[in-house]
C-alpha positions as CSV (number, residue, x, y, z in Angstrom):
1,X,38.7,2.4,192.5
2,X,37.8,4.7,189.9
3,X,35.1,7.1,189.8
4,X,32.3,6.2,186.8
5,X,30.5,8.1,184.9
6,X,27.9,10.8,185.4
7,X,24.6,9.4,183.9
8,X,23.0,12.6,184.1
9,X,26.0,14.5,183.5
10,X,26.6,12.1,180.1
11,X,22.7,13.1,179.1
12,X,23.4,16.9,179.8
13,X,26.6,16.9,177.0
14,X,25.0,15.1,174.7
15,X,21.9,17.1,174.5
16,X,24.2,20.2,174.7
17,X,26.4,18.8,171.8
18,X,23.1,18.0,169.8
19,X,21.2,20.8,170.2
20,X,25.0,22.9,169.0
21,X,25.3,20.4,166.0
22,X,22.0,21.0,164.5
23,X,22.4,24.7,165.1
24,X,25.1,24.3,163.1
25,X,24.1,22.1,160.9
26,X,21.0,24.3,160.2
27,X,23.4,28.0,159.8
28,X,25.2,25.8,157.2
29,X,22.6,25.1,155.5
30,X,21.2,28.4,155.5
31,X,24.4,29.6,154.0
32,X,24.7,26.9,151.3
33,X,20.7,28.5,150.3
34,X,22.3,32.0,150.5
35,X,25.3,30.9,148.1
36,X,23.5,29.4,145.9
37,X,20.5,31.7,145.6
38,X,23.3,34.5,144.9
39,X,25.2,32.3,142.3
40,X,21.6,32.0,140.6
41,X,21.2,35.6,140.5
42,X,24.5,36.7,139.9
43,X,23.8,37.9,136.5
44,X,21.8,40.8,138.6
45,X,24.4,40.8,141.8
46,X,27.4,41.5,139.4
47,X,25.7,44.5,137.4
48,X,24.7,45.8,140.7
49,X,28.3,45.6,142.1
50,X,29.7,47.5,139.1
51,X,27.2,50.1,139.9
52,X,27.9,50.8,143.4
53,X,31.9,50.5,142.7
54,X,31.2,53.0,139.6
55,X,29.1,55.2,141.9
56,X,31.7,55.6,144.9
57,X,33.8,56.8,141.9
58,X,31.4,59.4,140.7
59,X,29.4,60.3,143.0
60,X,32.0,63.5,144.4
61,X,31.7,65.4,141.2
62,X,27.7,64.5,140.9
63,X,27.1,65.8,145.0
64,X,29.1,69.0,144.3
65,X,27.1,69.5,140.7
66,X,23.6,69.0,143.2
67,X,25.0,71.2,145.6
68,X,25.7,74.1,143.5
69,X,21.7,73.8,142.7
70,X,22.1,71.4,139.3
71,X,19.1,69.0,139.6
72,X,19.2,65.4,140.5
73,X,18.8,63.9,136.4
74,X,20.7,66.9,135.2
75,X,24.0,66.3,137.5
76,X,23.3,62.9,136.9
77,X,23.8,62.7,133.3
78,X,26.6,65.4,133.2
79,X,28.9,63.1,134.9
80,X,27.7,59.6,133.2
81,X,27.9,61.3,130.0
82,X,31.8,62.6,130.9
83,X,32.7,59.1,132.8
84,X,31.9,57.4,129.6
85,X,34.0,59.8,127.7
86,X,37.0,59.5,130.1
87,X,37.0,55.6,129.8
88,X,36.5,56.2,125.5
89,X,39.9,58.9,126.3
90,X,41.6,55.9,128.4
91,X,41.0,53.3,126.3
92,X,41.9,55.2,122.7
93,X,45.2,56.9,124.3
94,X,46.4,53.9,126.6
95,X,44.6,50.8,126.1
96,X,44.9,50.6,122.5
97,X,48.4,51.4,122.3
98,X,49.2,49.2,125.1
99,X,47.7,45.7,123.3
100,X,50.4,45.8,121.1
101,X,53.2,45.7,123.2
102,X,51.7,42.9,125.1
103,X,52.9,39.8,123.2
104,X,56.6,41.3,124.2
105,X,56.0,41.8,127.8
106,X,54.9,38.3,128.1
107,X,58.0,37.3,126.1
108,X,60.0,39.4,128.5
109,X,58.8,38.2,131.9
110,X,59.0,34.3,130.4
111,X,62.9,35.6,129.1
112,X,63.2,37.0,133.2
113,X,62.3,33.9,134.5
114,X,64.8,31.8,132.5
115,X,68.0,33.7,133.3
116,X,67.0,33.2,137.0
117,X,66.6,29.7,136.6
118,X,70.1,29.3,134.7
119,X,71.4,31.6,137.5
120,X,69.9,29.2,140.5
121,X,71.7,26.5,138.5
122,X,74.7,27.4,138.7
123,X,77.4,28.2,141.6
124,X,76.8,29.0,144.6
125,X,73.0,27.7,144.7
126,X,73.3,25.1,142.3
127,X,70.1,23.9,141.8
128,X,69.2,21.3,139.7
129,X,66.4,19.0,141.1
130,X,63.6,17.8,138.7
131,X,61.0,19.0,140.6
132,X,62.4,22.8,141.0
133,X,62.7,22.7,137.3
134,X,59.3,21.6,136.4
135,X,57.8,23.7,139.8
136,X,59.4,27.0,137.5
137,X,58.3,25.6,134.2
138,X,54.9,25.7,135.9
139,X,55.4,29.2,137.0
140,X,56.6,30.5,133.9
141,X,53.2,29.2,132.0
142,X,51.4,30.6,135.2
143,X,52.6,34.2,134.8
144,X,52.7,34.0,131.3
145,X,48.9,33.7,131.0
146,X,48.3,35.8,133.9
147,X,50.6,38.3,132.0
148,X,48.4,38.0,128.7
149,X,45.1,37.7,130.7
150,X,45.6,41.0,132.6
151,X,47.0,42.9,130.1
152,X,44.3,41.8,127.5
153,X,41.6,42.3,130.0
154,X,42.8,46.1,130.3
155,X,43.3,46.3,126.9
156,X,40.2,46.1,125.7
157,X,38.6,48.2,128.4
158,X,35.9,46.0,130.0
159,X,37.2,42.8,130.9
160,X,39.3,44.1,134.2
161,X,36.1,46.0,135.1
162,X,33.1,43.5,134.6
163,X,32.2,40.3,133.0
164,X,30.8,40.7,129.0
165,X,29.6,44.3,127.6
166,X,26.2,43.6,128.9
167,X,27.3,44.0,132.5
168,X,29.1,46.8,131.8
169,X,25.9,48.4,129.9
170,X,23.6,48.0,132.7
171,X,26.1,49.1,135.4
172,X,26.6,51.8,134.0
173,X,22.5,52.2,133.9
174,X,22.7,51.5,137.3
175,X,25.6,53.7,138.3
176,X,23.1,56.9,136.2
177,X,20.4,55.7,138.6
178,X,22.1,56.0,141.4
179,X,23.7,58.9,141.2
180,X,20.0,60.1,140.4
181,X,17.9,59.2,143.5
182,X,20.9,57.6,145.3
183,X,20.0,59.6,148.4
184,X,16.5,58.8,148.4
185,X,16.9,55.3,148.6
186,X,18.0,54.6,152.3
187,X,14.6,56.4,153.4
188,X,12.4,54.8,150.5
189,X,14.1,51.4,151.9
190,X,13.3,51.9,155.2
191,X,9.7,52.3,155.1
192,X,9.6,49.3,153.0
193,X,10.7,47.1,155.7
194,X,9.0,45.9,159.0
195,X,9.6,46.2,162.4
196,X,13.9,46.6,163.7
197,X,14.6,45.6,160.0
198,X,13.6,49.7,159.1
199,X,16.7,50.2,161.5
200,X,19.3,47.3,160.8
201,X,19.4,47.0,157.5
202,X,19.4,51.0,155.7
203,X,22.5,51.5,158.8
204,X,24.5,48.5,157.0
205,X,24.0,49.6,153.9
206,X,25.2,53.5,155.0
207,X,28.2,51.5,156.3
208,X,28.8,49.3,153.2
209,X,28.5,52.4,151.2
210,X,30.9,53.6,152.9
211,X,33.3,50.8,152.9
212,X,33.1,50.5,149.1
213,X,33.7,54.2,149.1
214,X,37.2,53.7,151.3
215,X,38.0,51.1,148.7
216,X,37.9,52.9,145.8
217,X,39.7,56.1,147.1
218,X,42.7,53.8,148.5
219,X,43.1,52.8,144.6
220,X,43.7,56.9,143.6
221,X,47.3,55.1,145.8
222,X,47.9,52.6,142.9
223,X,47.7,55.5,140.4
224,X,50.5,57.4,142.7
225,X,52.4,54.1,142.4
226,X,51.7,53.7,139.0
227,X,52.9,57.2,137.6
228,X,56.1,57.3,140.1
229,X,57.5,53.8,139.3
230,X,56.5,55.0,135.4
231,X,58.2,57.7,136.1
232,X,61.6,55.7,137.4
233,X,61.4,53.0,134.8
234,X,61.3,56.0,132.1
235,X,64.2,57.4,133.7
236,X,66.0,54.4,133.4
237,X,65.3,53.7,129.9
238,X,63.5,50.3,130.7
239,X,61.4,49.3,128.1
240,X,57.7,48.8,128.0
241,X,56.7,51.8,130.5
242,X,53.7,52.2,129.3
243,X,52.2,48.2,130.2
244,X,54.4,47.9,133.3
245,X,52.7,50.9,134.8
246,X,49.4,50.1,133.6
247,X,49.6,46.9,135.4
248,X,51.1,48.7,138.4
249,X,47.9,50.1,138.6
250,X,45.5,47.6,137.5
251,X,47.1,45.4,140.1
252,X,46.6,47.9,142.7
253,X,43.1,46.9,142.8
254,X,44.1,43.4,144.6
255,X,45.8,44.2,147.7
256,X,49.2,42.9,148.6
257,X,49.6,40.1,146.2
258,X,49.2,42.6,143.3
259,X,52.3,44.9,144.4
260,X,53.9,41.9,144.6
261,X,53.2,40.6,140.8
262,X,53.6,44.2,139.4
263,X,57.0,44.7,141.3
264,X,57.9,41.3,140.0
265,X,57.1,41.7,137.0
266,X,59.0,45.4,136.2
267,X,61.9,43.9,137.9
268,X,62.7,40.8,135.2
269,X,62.0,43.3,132.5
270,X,64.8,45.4,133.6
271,X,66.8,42.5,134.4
272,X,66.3,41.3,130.9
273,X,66.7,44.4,128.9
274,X,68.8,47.1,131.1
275,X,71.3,44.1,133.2
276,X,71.4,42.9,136.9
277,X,72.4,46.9,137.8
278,X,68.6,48.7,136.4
279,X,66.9,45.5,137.8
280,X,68.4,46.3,141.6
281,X,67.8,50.1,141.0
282,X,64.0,49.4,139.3
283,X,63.6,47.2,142.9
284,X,64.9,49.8,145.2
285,X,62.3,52.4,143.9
286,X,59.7,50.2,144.2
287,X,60.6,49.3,148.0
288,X,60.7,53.4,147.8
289,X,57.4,53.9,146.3
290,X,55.5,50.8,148.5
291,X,57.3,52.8,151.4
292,X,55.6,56.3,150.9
293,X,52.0,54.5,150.0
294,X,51.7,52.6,153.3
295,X,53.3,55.6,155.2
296,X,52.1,58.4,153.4
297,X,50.0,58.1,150.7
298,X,47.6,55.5,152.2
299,X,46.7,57.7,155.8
300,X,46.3,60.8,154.0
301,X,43.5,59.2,151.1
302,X,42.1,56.8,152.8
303,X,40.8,58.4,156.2
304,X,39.3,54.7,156.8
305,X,40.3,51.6,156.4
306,X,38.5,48.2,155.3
307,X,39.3,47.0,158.7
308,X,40.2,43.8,156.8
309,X,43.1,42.1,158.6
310,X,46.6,41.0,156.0
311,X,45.4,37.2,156.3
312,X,42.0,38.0,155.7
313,X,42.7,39.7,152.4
314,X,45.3,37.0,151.0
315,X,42.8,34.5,151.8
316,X,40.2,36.5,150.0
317,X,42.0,37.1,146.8
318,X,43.0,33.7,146.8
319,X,39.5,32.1,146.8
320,X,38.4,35.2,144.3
321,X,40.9,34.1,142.0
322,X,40.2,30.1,142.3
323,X,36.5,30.7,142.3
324,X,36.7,33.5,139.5
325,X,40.0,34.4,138.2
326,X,41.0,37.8,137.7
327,X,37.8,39.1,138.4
328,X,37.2,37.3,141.4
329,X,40.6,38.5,142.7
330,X,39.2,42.0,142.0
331,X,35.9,42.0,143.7
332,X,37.3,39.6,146.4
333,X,38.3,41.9,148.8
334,X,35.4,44.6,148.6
335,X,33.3,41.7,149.2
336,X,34.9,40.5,152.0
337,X,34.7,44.1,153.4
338,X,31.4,44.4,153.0
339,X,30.7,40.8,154.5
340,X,32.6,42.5,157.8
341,X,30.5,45.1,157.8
342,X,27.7,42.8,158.4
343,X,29.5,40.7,161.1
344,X,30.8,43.7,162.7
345,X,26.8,45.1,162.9
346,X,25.6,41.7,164.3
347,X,28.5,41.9,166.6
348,X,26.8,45.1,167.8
349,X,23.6,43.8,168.4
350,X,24.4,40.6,170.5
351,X,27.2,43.1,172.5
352,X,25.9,43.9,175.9
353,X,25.9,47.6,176.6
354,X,29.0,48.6,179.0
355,X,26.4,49.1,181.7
356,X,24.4,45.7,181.1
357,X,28.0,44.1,181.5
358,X,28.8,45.6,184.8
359,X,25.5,44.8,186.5
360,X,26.0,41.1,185.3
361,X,29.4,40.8,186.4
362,X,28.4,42.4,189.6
């Protein structure tokens, strides 16, 4: 005869299993608030991440300026005042130039695309199903805009940066500011705030300061990548160096999936314009260069990772890119850093100490 069922024991679980689901049910909630109070203010939130990205950038040149006895404002404006001029330089010697040739890199990478298709057509892959050929007439349209929307974002300056000319205005405002009375704002924030909050919240800002700051030096690795595979496709007499490195670069700023589209991309064009011999050589060096970044490069500039794990960041860029294009794919993966940041301090907090462990295990 089988054994029924605890009454008691029933009662227990499904107290246990309410009292979990509205704890649940109330930290989704919370977070649906939290979304949907930052998507109202994101006209503020997205000046102010410009700023702090713009501000990892230039605050080395500002600290040394204030250390040498320059004062705060001073030092301040000195380097706003030559950042602005540096991006006028970029986009007058690069930019500008670049926009015309964009119209033929698109044409090229679409031209790429179709000689592999006729190649997977024919003998010894063979392919000719329906849905293949419409699945690479998609992905020709796909990389054709994302071809024109990246290279006109960088282009004109602003667009692979921040969102309209008015967020670009008042980050750099911000970014002035910062430099400015950047290091008086963890103590001015701290006695704004009551109780352990004085404590928690100015130490995870110092660390997501930090983090942003490990993210911007690992991008001075997409410039090496962009001037050494520049450097090869020059060699080889591949056409459109100047927008293929570009791109290199800009793509740099999305982890993984962007060496992977840049690569791509310089590859058709050499298979289109220099043969099937260039287009094997162009993808050996950039195997080469991809080698010497994550082996080289990469330890040496970036003394600290994001602590972002591969499947975290793919899944990051991809919902930054659904949720916001481009610029979503850009600021996807800072923002998930900084998110870990916070979990990892909350993780702290509700860690016993090594000692409280061992007295409760004992």
């Amino acid at each position: 005869m089988s054994a029924g069922l605890s009454a008691a024991r029933t009662r227990a679980a499904l107290r246990t299993s309410a009292r979990v689901s509205g704890e649940l049910l109330l930290i989704l909630v919370m977070l649906a608030v939290t979304l949907w109070v930052l998507g109202r203010m994101w006209p503020v939130v997205w000046p102010l991440l410009v700023g702090l990205l713009l501000t990892t950038l230039t605050w080395p040149p500002a600290r040394f300026l204030r250390r040498h006895g320059w004062r705060p404002a001073l030092a301040a404006a000195v380097v706003t005042v030559a950042f602005l001029l540096a991006v006028l330089g970029i986009v007058a010697l690069i930019a500008v130039p670049m926009s015309s040739q964009t119209d033929e890199l698109t044409d090229g990478v679409v031209e790429g695309i179709q000689r592999l298709r006729e190649w997977a057509a024919g003998p010894p892959l063979n392919i000719g199903d329906d849905e293949i050929t419409g699945a690479m007439d998609s992905a020709v349209a796909r990389i054709q805009d994302s071809v024109g929307s990246i290279t006109t974002a960088v282009a004109t300056g602003v667009g692979a940066v921040v969102n309209g000319l008015i967020t670009a205005v008042l980050g750099v405002f911000l970014m002035f500011f910062f430099l400015k009375d950047g290091p008086r704002f963890l103590p001015w924030l701290a006695r704004q705030l009551p109780g352990r909050l004085a404590t928690d919240v100015p130490v995870v800002a110092l660390r997501g300061w930090e983090t942003l700051g490990s993210f911007v030096r690992s991008q001075v690795v997409g410039l090496l990548d962009a001037v050494f595979i520049g450097l090869g496709l020059w060699i080889l007499d591949v056409p459109l160096v100047l927008p293929l490195a570009v791109l290199t670069f800009v793509s740099a700023f999305v982890p993984i999936v962007g060496a992977l589209f840049a690569g791509f991309v310089a590859v058709l064009i050499a298979l289109v314009s220099n043969g099937l011999t260039d287009a094997l050589i162009v993808l050996a060096i950039i195997v080469v260069v991809q080698q010497l970044e994550g082996n080289v490069f990469q330890p040496i500039l970036q003394s600290r990772g994001l602590g972002l794990h591969a499947a975290v960041i793919l899944l990051a860029v991809t919902l930054g890119g659904s949720l916001s294009g481009i610029v979503g794919s850009l600021l996807a993966v800072p923002l998930a850093a900084l998110i870990a940041v916070v979990w990892n301090y909350v993780r702290e907090q509700l860690t016993d100490p090594p000692e409280a462990a061992a007295t409760a295990d004992g």
